[in-house]
N, C-alpha and C positions, 0 to 999 in steps of 0.2 A: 507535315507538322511545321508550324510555323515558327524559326529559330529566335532566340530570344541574348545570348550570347554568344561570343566571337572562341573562349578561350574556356574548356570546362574539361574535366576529369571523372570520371567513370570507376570506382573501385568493387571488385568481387574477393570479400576478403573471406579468407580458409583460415583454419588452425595455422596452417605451416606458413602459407603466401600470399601474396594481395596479387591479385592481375589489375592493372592497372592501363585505363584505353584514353589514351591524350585528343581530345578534337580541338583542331584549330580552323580557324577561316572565315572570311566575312560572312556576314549576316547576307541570307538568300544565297549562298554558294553552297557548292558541296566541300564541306569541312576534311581537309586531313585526318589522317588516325595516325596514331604510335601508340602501341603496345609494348607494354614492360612490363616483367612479374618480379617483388621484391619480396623476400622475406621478411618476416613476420618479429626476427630478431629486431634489438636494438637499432644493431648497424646497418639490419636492412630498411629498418624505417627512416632512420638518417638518410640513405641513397633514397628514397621514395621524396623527402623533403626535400633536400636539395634539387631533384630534377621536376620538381615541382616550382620552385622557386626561381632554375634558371629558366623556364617556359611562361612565367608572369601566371601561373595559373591562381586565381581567386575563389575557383567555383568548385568545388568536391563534392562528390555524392557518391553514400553506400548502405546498402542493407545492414540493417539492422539482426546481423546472425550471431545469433548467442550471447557472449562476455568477447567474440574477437574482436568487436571495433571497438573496447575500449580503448587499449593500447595506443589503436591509430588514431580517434580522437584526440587521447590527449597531448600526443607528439603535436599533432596538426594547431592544435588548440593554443600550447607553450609558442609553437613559434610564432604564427601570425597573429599572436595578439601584441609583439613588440613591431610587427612591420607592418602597419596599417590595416589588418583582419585581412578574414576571410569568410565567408559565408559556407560555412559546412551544411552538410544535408544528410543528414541517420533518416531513412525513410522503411517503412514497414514492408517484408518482403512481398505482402498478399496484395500490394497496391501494385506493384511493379512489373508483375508474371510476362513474361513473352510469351508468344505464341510457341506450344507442344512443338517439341523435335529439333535435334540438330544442335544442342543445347551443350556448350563447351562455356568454360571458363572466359574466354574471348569473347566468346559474342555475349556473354552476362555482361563482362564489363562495358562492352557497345551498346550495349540497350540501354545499361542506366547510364552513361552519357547523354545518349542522343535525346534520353528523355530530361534529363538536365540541361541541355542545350535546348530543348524546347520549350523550357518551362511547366515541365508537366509532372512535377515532383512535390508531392506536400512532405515538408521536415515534419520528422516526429520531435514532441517538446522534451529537449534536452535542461534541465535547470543548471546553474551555474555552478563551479566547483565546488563552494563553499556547499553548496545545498546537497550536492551528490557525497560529501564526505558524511556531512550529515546523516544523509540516507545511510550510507552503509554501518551506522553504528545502531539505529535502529532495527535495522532489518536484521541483522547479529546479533541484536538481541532478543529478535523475537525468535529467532530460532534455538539459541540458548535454552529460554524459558520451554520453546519446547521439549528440549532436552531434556531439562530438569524437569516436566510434567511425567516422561516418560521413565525418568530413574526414582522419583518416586512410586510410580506403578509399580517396579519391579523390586523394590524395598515393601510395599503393604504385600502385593504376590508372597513373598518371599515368608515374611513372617505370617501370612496365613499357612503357607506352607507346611513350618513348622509346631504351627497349633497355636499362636501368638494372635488373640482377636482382637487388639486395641483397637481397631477402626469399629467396632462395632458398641464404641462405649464413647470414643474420644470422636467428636464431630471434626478435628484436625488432626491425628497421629500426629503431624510435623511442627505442630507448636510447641513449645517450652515443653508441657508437661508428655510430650509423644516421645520429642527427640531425646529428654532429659533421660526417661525408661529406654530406648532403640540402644544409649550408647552406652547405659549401663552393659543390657546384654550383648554387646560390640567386647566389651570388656572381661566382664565373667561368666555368661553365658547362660545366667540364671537372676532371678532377683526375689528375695524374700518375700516375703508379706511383710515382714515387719519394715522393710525399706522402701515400700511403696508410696506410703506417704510422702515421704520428705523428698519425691519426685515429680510431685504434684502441686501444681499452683490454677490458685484461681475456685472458680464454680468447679474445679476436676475434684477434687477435695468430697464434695456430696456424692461423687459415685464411686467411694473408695474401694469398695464391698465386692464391686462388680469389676474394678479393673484388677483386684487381686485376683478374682476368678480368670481372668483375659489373660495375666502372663503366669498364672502357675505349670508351668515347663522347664524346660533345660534344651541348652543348646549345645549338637556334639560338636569339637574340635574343627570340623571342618564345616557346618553353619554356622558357628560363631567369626569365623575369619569370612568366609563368603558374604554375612551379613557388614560386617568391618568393611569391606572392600566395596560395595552399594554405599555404605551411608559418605563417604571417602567421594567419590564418582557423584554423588548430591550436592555433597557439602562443595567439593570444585565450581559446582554450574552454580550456586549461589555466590560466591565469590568472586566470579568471574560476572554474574549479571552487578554486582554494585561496582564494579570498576569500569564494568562497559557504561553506566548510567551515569559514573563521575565523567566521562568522555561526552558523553551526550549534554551533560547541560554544560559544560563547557564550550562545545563549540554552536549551542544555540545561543549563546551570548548576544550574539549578535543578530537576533533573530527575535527580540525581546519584546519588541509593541505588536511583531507580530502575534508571537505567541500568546500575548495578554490579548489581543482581541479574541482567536480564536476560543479564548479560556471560557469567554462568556457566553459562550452558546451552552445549554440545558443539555446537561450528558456528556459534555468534553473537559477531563483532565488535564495539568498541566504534561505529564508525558506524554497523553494522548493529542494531546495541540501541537508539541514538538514532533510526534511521526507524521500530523497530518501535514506540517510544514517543512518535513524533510521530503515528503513526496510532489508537494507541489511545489515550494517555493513561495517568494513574497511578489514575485511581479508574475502578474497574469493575463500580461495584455496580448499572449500568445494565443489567448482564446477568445474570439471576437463576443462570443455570450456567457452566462452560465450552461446553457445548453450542451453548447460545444465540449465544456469541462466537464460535463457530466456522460458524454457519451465518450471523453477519452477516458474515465474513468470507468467503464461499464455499468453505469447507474441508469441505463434507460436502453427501453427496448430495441431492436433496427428495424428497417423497413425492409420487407418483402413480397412485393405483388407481383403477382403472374395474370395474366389472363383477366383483370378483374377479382382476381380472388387473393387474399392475404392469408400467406404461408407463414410457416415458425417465425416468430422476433422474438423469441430469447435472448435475454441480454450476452452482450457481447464479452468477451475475458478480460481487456481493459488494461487498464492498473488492480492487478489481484490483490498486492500489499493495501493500494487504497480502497478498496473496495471494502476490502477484511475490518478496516479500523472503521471504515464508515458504518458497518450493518453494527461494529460492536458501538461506538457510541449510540445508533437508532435503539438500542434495546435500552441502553440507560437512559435514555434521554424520555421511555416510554413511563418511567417510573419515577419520574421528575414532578413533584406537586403544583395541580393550579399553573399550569404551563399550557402554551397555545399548540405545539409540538404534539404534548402526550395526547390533548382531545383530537386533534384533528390524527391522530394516527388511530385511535377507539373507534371512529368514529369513520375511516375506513376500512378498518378491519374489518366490520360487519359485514361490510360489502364483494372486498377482494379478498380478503384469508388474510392471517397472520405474516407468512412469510413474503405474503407478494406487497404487505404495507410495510414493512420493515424495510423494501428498498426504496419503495415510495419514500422513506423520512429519509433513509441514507441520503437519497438524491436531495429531497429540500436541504436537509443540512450543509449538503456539500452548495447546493445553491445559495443560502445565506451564506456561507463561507466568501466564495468569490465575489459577492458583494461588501461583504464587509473589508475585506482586503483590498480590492478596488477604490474603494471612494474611502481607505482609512476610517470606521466608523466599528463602534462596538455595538453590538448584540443589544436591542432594546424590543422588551416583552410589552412595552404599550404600545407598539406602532400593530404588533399584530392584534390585541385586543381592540383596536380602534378599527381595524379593516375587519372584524369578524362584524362589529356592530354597524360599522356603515354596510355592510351585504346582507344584516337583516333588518334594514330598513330600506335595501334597495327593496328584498323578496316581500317585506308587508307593503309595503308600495304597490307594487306589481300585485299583489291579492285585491288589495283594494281596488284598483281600476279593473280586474276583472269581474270583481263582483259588482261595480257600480256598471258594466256592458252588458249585464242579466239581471239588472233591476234588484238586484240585492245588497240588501244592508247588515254589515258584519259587528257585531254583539262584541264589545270588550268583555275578556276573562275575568 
């Protein structure tokens, strides 16, 4: 391998330690090693920095295992962005594998050196800190809400349980008029007929009749606190998602023309603009195409030939978080009117099946994305009505000179 650096560093980072393999020495020589292992603590990332810093080292490279490089990222990250950088490299462990056998913490950390020293390391795309704090308040809160989808299940359970059929009258239980009844019987454990009403708002009012039938029960002493104790454990995860959401649009602040661009695409929200811009970011010259951003994203199938013959390309696992928000705008963006989106998704589905044209759009979506972000430009619905009608005046073009090479003449409709 042909060496590409004089002075590069090697990290095999564990829970507890980092094995760490120094190579030094001119270019075409056979380079020095030193091996150190530092803990994982504080103080032991401090000792990893500093003798990084007394060996002029600039070049870092580590797998990508679990939540442990975050730590040492962002140690690495504080210091050499005040003493002229450093070029880190988080690279994906299945690009990296050595050859079976023999396989110690040492020799990991010599391999991804020597392949950092040779230049044969693609960084995976790290977005900047502002964008990763970002991330993490979206991603907390999607898993909240799924908390909360989940403590609702086991609140409707519950009160079927004890012979309570409101879901079967109330299209929401947990609207005004669900929760207003739930915390009655949180309360007393029972609710009259004659109080039914004045816990109902809205169209609920016209099926008074039928939800007095739905809660005519009682609740003993210990389902009445058991059901208290569910609605408690809901009412938290809602609480907790408007605080997380006041965090969220605060620090997309700064994040504002982007998020306005992405808003204008057919199918994307403004929160769902902020998670797609908490996953990527606003600079995307990390990826030479759309292409490239579409298959870190898992939105496109892989290549696999043997022999002549093409095996599984199942798309790959990606960015799962982007992936998830991408399939969920492709469904709204399907029910979007008089849009170039929804037809051309109709329009494949006949052909590939539902589920295989819903990534098809995810990907286009994410594809106008990185273009609009690119060239600063917003979401405009006449450039694709104008490319639908100039490719059917390419294809009556193309009809007509066929038919005029067989002597035939085509009848206007």
């Amino acid at each position: 391998m042909r060496d590409f650096l004089e002075v590069c560093c090697g990290l095999d980072v564990h829970k507890e330690c980092v094995v760490a393999c120094l190579l030094k020495g001119r270019l075409g020589q056979e380079p020095s090693s030193e091996i150190k292992e530092f803990s994982t603590l504080l103080s032991g990332l401090e000792m990893l920095k500093s003798w990084l810093t007394e060996n002029n080292c600039r070049e870092v490279a580590m797998e990508s295992t679990g939540v442990y490089w975050f730590p040492i990222y962002n140690v690495l990250e504080a210091m050499f962005e005040d003493e002229g950088g450093i070029h880190m490299t988080v690279t994906n462990p299945r690009h990296m594998k050595n050859v079976p056998g023999k396989k110690t913490d040492v020799n990991d950390a010599k391999w991804i050196a020597s392949l950092l020293r040779a230049g044969l390391l693609n960084p995976s795309y790290i977005p900047p800190r502002q964008v990763r704090e970002l991330r993490d308040w979206t991603r907390y809160r999607k898993t909240i809400v799924q908390e909360m989808t989940g403590h609702k299940n086991r609140v409707d359970k519950y009160l079927q349980q004890c012979g309570f059929k409101l879901s079967m009258f109330l299209t929401d239980i947990f609207g005004q008029s669900g929760m207003s009844l739930i915390h009655k019987l949180c309360e007393t454990g029972y609710i009259s007929p004659d109080d039914v009403l004045s816990h109902l708002r809205g169209s609920t009012r016209k099926k008074l009749d039928n939800i007095k039938q739905a809660v005519n029960g009682r609740l003993s002493g210990h389902e009445q606190s058991f059901l208290a104790m569910l609605v408690r454990n809901l009412e938290q995860c809602l609480r907790e998602i408007v605080e997380i959401e006041e965090k969220i649009m605060e620090c997309a602040g700064i994040f504002e023309e982007a998020i306005c661009m992405v808003e204008t695409v057919p199918g994307i929200q403004r929160l769902t603009a902020i998670t797609i811009i908490s996953e990527l970011g606003t600079d995307l010259r990390t990826f030479p195409t759309a292409g490239h951003l579409c298959s870190w994203a898992g939105m496109c199938p892989g290549n696999n030939e043997s022999a002549g013959k093409k095996k599984s390309t199942r798309l790959s696992k990606g960015n799962i978080h982007l992936k998830n928000v991408l399939s969920q705008c492709a469904w709204a963006a399907t029910r979007s009117k008089k849009t170039y989106l929804r037809d051309w998704f109709w329009k494949l589905s006949r052909r590939r099946g539902m589920k295989k044209a819903i990534i098809a759009l995810g990907r286009k979506l994410l594809t106008i994305i990185y273009h609009m972000l690119t060239n600063g430009e917003f979401y405009d619905e006449d450039r694709y009505g104008k490319a639908k009608n100039r490719n059917e005046e390419i294809r009556k073009g193309k009809l007509i000179a066929e038919a005029h090479k067989f002597g035939l003449r085509l009848i206007p409709a």
